[in-house]
C-alpha positions as CSV (number, residue, x, y, z in Angstrom):
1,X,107.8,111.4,158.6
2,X,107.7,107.3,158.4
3,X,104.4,107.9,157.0
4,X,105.6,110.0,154.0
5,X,108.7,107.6,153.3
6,X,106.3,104.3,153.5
7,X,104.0,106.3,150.7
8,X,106.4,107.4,149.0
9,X,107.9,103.7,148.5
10,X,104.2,102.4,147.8
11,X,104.3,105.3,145.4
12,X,107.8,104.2,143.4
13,X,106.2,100.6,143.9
14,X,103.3,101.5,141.7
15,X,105.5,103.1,138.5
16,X,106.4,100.4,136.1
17,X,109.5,99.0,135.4
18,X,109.2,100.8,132.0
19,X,109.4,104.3,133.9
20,X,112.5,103.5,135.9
21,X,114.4,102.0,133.7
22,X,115.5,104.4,130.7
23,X,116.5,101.3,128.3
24,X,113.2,100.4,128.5
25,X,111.6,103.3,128.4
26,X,113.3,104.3,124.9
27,X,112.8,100.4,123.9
28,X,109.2,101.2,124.2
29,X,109.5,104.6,122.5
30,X,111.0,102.6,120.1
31,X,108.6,100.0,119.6
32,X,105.7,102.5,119.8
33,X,107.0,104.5,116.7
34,X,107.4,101.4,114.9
35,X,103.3,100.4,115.9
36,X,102.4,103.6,114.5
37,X,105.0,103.2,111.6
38,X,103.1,100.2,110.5
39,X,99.7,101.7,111.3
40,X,100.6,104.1,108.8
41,X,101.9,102.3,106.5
42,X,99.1,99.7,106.7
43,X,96.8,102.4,106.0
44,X,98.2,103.7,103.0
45,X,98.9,100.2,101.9
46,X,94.6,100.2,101.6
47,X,94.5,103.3,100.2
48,X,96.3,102.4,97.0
49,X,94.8,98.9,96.8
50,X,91.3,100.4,96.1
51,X,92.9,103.1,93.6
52,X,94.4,100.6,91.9
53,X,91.1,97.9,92.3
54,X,88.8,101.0,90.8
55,X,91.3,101.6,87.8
56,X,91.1,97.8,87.5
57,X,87.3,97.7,87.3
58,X,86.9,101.1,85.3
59,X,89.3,99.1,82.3
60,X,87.0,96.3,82.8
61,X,84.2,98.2,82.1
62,X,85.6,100.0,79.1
63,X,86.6,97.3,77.7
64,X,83.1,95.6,78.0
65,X,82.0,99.2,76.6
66,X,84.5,98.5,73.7
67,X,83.3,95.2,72.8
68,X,79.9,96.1,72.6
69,X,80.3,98.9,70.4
70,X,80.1,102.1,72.9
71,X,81.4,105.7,71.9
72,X,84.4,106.8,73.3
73,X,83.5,109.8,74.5
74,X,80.3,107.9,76.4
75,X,82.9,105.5,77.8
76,X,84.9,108.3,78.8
77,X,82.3,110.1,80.5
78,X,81.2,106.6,82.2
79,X,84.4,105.6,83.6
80,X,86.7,108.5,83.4
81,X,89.1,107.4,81.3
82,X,90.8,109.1,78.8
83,X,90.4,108.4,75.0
84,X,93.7,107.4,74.8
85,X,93.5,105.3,78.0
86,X,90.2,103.6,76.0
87,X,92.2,103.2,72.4
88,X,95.2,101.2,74.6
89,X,92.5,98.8,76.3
């Protein structure tokens, strides 16, 4: 019987402060939602930089289509762009 109470204190010894202590347990829930939050929002944050960096270079490209002269429906078909989206560039 002293044998089970001595491992069971090593046993409550071993669990971190964070597991025992319910503040910090939902301070870490907390703080591991907001990791993720940013995670997340980090991710999309990339996601619509290089959307907005290939609409950036497909313009570019038009417009040096443009200058030199290019159909739109070539330009179009190179870049995606709309004939409208060409006429505004």
């Amino acid at each position: 019987m002293k044998n089970e109470c001595k491992q069971s204190r090593q046993r409550s010894e071993k669990i971190p402060a964070v597991n025992r202590d319910e503040r910090l347990r939902a301070l870490d829930e907390a703080h591991q939602r907001f990791l993720h939050d940013h995670a997340t929002d980090v991710e999309a944050a990339h996601g619509k930089g290089k959307v907005e960096g290939r609409a950036e270079r497909d313009a570019e490209i038009a417009r040096q289509m443009k200058s030199e002269g290019c159909d739109f429906e070539f330009i179009s078909r190179m870049t995606g762009l709309s004939s409208v989206e060409i006429e505004r560039i």
